[in-house]
C-alpha positions as CSV (number, residue, x, y, z in Angstrom):
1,X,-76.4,64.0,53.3
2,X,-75.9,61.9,56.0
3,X,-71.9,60.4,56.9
4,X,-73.4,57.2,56.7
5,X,-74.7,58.2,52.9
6,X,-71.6,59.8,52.5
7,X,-69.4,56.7,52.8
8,X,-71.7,54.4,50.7
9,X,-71.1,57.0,47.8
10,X,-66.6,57.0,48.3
11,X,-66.8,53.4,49.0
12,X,-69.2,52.9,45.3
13,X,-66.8,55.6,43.5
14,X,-63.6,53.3,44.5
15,X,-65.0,50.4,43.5
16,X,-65.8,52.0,40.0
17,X,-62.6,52.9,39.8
18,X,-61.2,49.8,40.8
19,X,-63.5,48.0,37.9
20,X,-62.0,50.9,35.2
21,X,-58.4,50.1,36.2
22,X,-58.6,46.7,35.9
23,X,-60.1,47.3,33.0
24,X,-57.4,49.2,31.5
25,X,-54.7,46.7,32.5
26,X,-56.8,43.8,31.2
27,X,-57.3,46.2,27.3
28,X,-53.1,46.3,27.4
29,X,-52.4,42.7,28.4
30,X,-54.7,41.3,26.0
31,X,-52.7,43.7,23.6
32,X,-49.6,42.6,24.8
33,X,-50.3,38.5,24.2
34,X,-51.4,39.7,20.8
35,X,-48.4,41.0,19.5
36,X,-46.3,38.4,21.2
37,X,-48.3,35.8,19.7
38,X,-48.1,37.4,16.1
39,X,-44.4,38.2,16.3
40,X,-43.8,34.3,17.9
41,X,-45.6,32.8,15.1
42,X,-43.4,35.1,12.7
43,X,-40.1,33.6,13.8
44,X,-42.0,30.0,13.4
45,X,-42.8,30.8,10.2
46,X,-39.4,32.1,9.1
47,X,-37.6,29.0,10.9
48,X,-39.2,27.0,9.1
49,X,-38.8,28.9,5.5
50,X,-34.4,28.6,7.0
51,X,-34.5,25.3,7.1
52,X,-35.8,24.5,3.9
53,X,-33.5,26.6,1.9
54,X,-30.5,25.3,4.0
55,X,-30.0,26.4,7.5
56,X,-28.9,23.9,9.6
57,X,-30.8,22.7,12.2
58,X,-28.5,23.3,14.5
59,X,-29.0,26.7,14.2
60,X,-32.4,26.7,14.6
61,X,-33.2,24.0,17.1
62,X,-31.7,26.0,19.6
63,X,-33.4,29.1,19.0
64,X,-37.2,26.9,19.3
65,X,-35.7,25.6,22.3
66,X,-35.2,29.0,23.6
67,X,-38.6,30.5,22.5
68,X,-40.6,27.5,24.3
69,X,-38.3,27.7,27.4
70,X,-38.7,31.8,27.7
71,X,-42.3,33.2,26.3
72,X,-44.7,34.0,28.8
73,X,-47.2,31.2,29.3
74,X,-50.2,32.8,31.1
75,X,-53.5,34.2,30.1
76,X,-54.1,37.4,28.2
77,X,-55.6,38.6,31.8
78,X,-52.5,37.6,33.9
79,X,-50.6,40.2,35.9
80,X,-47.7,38.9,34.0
81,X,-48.6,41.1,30.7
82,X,-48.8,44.0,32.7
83,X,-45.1,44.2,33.7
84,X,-43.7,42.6,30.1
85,X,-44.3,42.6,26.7
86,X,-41.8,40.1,25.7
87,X,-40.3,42.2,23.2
88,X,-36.6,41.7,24.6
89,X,-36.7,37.8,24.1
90,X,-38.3,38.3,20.8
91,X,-35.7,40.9,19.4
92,X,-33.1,39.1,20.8
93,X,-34.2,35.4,18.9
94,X,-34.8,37.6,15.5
95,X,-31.0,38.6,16.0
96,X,-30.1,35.2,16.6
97,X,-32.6,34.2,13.4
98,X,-30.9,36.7,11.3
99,X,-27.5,35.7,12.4
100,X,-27.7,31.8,11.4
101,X,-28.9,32.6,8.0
102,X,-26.1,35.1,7.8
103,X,-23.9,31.8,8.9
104,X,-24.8,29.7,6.7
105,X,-24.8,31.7,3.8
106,X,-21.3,32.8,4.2
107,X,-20.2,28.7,4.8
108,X,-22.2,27.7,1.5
109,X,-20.7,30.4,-0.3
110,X,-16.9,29.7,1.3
111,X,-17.5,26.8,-0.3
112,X,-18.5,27.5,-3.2
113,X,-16.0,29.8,-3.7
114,X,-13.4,27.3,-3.3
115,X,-14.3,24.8,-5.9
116,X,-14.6,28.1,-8.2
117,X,-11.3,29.0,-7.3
118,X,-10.0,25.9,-8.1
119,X,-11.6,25.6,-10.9
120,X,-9.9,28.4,-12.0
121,X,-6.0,27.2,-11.1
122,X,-7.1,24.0,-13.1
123,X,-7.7,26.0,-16.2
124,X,-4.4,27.8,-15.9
125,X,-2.4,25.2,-15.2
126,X,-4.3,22.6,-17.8
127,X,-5.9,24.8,-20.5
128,X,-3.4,22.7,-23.2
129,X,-4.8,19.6,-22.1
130,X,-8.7,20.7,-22.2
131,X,-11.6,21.3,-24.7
132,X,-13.0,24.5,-25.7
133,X,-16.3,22.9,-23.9
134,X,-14.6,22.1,-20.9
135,X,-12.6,25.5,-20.5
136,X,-16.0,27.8,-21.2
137,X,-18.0,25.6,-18.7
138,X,-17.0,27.9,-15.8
139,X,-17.3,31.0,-17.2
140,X,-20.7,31.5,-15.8
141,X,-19.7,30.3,-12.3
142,X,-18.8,33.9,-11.0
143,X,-22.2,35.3,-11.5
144,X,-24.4,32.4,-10.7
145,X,-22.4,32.9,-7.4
146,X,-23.1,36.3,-6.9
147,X,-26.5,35.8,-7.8
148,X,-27.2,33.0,-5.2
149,X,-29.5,34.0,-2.6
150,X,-30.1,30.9,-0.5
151,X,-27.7,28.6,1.5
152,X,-28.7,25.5,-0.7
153,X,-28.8,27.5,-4.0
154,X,-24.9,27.9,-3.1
155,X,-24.7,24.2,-1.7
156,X,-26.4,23.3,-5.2
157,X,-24.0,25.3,-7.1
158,X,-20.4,24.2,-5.1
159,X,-21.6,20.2,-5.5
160,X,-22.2,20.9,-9.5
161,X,-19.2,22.5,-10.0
162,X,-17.4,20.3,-8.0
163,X,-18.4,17.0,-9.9
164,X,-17.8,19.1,-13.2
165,X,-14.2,20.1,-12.2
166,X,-14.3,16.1,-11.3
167,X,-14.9,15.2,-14.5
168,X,-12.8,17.7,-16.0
169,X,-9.6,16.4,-13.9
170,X,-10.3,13.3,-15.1
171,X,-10.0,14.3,-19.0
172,X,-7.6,16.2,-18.5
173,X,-5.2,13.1,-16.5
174,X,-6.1,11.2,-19.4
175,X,-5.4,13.7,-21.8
176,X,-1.7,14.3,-20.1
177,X,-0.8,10.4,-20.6
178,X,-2.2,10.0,-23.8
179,X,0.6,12.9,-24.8
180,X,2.6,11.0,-22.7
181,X,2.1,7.8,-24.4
182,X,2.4,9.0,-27.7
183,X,5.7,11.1,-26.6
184,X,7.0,7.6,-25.3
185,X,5.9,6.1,-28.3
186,X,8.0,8.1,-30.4
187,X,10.9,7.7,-27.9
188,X,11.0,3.8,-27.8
189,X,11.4,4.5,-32.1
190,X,8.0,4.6,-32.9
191,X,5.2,2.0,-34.6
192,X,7.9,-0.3,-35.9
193,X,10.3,-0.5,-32.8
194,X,6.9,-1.2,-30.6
195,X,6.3,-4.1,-33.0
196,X,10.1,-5.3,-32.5
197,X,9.8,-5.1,-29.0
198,X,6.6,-7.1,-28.9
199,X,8.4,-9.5,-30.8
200,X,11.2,-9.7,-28.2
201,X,8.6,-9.5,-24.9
202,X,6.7,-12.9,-26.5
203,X,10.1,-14.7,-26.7
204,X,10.8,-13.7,-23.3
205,X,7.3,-14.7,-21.9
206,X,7.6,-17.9,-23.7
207,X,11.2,-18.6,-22.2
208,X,10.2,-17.9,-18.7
209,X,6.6,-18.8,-18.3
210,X,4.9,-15.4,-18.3
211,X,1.8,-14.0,-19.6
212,X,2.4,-11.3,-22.1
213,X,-1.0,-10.3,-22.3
214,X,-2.9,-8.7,-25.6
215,X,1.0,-8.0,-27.2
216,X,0.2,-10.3,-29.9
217,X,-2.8,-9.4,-30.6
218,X,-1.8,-5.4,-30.6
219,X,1.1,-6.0,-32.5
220,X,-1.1,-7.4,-35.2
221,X,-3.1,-5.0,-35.1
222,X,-0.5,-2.2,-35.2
223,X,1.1,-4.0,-37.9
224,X,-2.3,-4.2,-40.0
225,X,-2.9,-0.3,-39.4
226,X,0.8,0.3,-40.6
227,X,0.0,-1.5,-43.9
228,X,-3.4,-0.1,-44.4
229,X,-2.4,3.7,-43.6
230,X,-4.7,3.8,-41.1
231,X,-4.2,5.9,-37.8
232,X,-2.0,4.2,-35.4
233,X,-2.1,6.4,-32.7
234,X,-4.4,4.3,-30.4
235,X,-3.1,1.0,-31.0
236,X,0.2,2.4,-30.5
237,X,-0.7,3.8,-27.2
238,X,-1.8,0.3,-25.9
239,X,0.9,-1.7,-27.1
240,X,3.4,1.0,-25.1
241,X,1.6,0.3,-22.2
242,X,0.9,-3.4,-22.4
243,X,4.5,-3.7,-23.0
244,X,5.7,-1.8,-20.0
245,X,3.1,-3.7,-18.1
246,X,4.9,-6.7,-19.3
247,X,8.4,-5.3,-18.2
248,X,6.8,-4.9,-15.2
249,X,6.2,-8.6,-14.8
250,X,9.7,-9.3,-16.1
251,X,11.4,-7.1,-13.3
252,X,9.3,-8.7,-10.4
253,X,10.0,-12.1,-12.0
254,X,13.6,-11.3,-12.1
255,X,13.4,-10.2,-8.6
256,X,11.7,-13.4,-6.9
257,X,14.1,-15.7,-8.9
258,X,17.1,-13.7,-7.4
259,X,15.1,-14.4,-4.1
260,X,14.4,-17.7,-4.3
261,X,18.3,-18.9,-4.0
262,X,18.5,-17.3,-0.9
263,X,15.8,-19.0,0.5
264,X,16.6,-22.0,-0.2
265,X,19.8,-22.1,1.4
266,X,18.5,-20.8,5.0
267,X,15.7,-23.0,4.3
268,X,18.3,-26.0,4.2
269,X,20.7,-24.5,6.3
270,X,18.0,-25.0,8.9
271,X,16.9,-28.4,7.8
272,X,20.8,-29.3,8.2
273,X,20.4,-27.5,11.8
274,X,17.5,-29.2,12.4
275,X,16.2,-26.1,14.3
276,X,12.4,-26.6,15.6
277,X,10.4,-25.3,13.1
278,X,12.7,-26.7,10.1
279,X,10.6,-29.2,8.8
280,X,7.0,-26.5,8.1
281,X,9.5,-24.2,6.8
282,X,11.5,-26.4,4.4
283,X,7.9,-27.6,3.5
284,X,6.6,-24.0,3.2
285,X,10.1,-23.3,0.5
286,X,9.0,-26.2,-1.8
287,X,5.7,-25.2,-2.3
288,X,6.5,-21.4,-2.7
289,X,9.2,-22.5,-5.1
290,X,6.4,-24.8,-7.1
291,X,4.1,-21.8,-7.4
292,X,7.2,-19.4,-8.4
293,X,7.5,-22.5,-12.0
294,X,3.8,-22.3,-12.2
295,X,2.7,-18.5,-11.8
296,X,2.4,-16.3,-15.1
297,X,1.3,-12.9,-13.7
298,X,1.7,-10.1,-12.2
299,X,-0.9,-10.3,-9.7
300,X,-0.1,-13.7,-8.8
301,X,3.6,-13.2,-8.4
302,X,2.8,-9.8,-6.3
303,X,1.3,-12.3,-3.7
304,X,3.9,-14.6,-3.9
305,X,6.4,-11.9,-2.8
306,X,4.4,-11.4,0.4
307,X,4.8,-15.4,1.4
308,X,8.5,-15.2,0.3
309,X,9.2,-12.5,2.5
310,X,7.0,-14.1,5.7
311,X,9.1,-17.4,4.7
312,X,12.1,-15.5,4.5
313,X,11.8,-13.7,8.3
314,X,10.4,-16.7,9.6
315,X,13.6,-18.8,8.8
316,X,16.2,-16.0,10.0
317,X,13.9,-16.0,12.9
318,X,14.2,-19.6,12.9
319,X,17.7,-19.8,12.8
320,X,18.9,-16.8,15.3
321,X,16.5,-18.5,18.3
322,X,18.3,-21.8,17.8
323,X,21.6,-20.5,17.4
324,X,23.5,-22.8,20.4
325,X,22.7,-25.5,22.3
326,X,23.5,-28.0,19.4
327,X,25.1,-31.6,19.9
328,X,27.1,-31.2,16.8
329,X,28.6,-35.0,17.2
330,X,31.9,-33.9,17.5
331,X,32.0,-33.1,21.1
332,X,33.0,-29.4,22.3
333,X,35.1,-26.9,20.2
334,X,34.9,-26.7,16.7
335,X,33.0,-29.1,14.3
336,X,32.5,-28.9,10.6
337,X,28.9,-30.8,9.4
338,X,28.3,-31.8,6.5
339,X,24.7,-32.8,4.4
340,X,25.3,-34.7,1.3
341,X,21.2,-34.6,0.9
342,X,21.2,-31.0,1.7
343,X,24.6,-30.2,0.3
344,X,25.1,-27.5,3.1
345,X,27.8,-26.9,5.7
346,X,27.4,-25.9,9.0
347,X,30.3,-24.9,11.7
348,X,30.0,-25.1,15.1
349,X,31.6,-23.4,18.1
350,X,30.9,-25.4,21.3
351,X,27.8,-26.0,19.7
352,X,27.3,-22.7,18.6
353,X,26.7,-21.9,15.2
354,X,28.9,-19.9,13.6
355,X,28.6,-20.2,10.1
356,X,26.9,-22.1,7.5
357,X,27.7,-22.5,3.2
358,X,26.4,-24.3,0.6
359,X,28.8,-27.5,-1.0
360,X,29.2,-29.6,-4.0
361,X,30.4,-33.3,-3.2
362,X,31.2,-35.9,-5.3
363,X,29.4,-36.6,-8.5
364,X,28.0,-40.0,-8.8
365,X,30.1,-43.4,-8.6
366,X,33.0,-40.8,-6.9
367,X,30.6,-39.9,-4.0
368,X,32.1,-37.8,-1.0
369,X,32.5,-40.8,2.3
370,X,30.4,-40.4,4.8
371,X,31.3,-40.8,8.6
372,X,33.8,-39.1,11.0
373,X,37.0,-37.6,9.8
374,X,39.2,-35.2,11.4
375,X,41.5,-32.2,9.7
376,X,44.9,-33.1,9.6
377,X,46.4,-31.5,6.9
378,X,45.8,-27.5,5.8
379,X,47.7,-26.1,2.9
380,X,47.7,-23.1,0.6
381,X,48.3,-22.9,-2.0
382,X,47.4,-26.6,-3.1
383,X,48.1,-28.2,-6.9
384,X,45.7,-30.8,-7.5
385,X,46.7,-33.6,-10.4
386,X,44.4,-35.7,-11.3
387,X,45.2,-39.4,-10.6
388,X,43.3,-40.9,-13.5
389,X,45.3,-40.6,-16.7
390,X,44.4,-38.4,-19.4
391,X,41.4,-40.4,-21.8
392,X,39.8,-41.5,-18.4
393,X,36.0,-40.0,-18.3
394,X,37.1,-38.9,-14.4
395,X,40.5,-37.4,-15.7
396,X,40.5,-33.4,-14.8
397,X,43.4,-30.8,-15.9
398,X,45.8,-30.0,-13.2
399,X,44.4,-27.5,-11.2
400,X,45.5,-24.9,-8.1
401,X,43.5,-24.1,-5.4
402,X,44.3,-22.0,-2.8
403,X,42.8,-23.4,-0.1
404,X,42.4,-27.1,1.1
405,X,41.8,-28.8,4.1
406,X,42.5,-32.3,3.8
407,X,40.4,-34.9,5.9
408,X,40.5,-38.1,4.8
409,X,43.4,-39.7,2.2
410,X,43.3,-37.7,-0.8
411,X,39.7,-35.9,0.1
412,X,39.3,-32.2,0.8
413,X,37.8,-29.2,2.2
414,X,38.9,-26.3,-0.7
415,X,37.8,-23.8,-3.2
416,X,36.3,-24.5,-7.0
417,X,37.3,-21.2,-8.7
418,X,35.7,-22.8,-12.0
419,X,32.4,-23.6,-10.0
420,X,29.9,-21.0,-10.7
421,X,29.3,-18.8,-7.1
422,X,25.4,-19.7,-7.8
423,X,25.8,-23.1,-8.7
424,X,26.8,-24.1,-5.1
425,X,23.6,-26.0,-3.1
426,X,21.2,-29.0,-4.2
427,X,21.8,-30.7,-7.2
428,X,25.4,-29.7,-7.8
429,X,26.6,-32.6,-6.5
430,X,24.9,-34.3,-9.9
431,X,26.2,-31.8,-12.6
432,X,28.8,-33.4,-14.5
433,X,28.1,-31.6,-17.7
434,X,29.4,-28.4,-16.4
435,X,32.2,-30.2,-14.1
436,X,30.9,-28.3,-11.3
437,X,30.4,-31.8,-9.1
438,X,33.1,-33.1,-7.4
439,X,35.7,-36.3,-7.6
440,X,34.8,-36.8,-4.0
441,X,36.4,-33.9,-2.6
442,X,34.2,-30.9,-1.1
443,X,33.9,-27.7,-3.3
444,X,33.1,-24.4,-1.2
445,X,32.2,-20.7,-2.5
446,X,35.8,-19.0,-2.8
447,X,34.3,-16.0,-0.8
448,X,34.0,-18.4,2.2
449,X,37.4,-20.2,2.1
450,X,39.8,-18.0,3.4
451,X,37.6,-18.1,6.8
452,X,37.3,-21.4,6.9
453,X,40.9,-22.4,5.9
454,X,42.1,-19.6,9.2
455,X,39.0,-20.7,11.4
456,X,40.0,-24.5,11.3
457,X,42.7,-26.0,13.1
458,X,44.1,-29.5,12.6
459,X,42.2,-31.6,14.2
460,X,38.7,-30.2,13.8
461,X,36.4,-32.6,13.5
462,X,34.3,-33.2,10.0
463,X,31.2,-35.0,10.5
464,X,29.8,-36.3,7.1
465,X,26.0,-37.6,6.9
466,X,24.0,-38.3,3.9
């Protein structure tokens, strides 16, 4: 054999062996894809069987993500199947699979878990106030738990037993105040104390203008079921509880009226100030004090407390940014005002308000005089004798005050101790039927006299205006 011979035969033999070689990496990356492709479409498969029983997404989406972002895209005949399999990346995304089931089984099942165990405290702590039904409902929870193999099986099972126990703390709330009830029934005196109550709750909503609600009608009723035998229990029941309803409405009624005297007198105490926003506010008074005559319920009056308090702050608002700065008419130092339309007092401090009281004048036909007077006689205690005789419709009994300020021939500044403390204001200038107005002198609360008799020196000016 010639070289020349020689070399054709290596050079064919390589060749061949380069072509079986090739072969036999081609055979195992082709084998390679395979199984990748098999074990990918696996985890696809399960993913998608996770989700539907009640993996999160969020759990999975990531794991897609990661399979899309990673796997080998070439051809079964790329060098890059004969390096890698991509068994690491696979195992690892079944770990990862296997954990966010694992995840969300043990969150489903917390939760369940929970509404069982509540379920459970509920029946200790309520099992006198629930049915046989209700209390054997749950018995079966612990083994449907344990037998739940899915994260929405569990899902399904906490949301049903959660509106269950729902339900079931609703019957039993009710249950508790129907005990209640019928334990307060028996309390107030039972059936026939209800119905005397009733009785007493109509006069009352007839005297004050309030709307008792169905009390008539239960009362009848109750009455009816007394006479008849029949069970009372129910009726009973609602009549308690319209009736404390109704007491309610009495107390919040009670309180606005308490509130309303108040407000009047800052209301006119800055009308008599004639601070800037006195007018709207006086305005806003009346027609709070209109609605207080005319409203019957609860509701109604619940809304009324909200504009008596806004009134309220608004005036003592109202009044503290005007204090000084005033022109009393008196010039500097002390002045006493005085509104015979407003009935209200106001003293001033180099035009600084420093006090303010409601007044009764003089009744009608012995009005208070209007103008300017000056203090120039103080005394204490005073006697006052009446100087119409005895028979006269203006006589009055002899009478001491302890306090008087005298500022014009026989009229004064001084206490009423017979004057009732609430009667003070508006209107009492007109009330001779209760002898509370005045013969022309100036009646003031007694709590406020002992100030004013020490605060005022002779001399202080009195400025009187209708």
């Amino acid at each position: 054999m010639t070289p020349k011979h020689a070399i054709r035969l290596a050079a064919v033999a390589l060749i061949a062996c380069l072509i079986a070689g090739t072969a036999s990496l081609a055979g195992v990356g082709s084998g390679r894809r395979t199984t990748f492709d098999a074990r990918a479409a696996s985890l696809q498969r399960t993913w998608t069987h996770d989700l539907a029983v009640g993996v999160p997404a969020a759990s999975i989406t990531p794991l897609r993500s990661r399979l899309r972002k990673q796997r080998p895209e070439d051809e079964w005949w790329a060098p890059v199947w004969w390096t890698t399999d991509g068994h690491v990346l696979l195992t690892a995304l079944t770990h990862a699979t296997n954990t966010a089931y694992a995840a969300a089984m043990t969150t489903q099942r917390d939760k369940a878990q929970l509404v069982l165990t509540d379920w459970q405290q509920e029946v200790t702590q309520s099992r006198g106030f629930m049915t046989a039904a209700q209390i054997s409902a749950g018995q079966s929870w612990t083994a449907q738990l344990r037998a739940a193999s899915t994260p929405d099986r569990l899902a399904f099972l906490a949301a049903t037993w959660q509106e269950q126990l729902d339900a079931t703390r609703t019957a039993v709330v009710a249950a508790q105040q129907q005990a209640k009830i019928q334990t307060d029934v028996a309390n107030a005196g039972g059936d026939f104390a209800l119905i005397s109550q009733a009785g007493n709750a109509l006069t009352t909503a007839g005297n004050d203008n309030l709307d008792p609600g169905d009390i008539s009608d239960l009362a009848t009723q109750l009455q009816s079921e007394e006479s008849s035998g029949a069970d009372t229990n129910q009726t009973a029941g609602l009549l308690y509880t319209a009736l404390q309803q109704f007491n309610t409405l009495v107390s919040l009624n009670d309180q606005l009226n308490g509130e309303m005297r108040p407000l009047m007198l800052l209301a006119d105490q800055a009308s008599a100030e004639n601070t800037p926003n006195a007018t709207r506010l006086q305005a806003l008074y009346q027609e709070v004090d209109q609605t207080f005559l005319a409203d019957t319920t609860y509701d109604q009056m619940n809304a009324l407390q909200v504009q008596v308090t806004g009134i309220q702050n608004a005036l003592v608002a109202d009044l503290a940014a005007d204090q000084c700065g005033h022109d009393a008419g008196g010039g500097s130092g002390k002045v006493i005002t005085l509104s015979l339309s407003l009935q209200e007092a106001v003293f001033y401090d180099n035009g600084c308000v420093v006090g303010a009281s409601p007044i009764t004048t003089g009744r009608p036909g012995l009005n208070t005089p209007t103008g300017n007077f000056a203090v120039f006689y103080k005394t204490s205690p005073f006697t006052m004798v009446s100087p119409w005789p005895p028979g006269s419709p203006d006589w009055y009994p002899t009478s001491v005050v302890q306090w008087v300020l005298e500022f014009a021939d026989g009229y004064f500044l001084h206490d009423a101790y017979w004057e009732n403390q609430n009667a003070f204001g508006p209107g009492s200038e007109n009330d001779v039927a209760q002898d509370y107005a005045s013969h022309g002198c100036v009646h003031f609360p007694t709590a406020i006299m002992p100030w004013l008799y020490n605060w005022t020196p002779l001399g202080t000016p009195v400025i009187i205006t209708n």
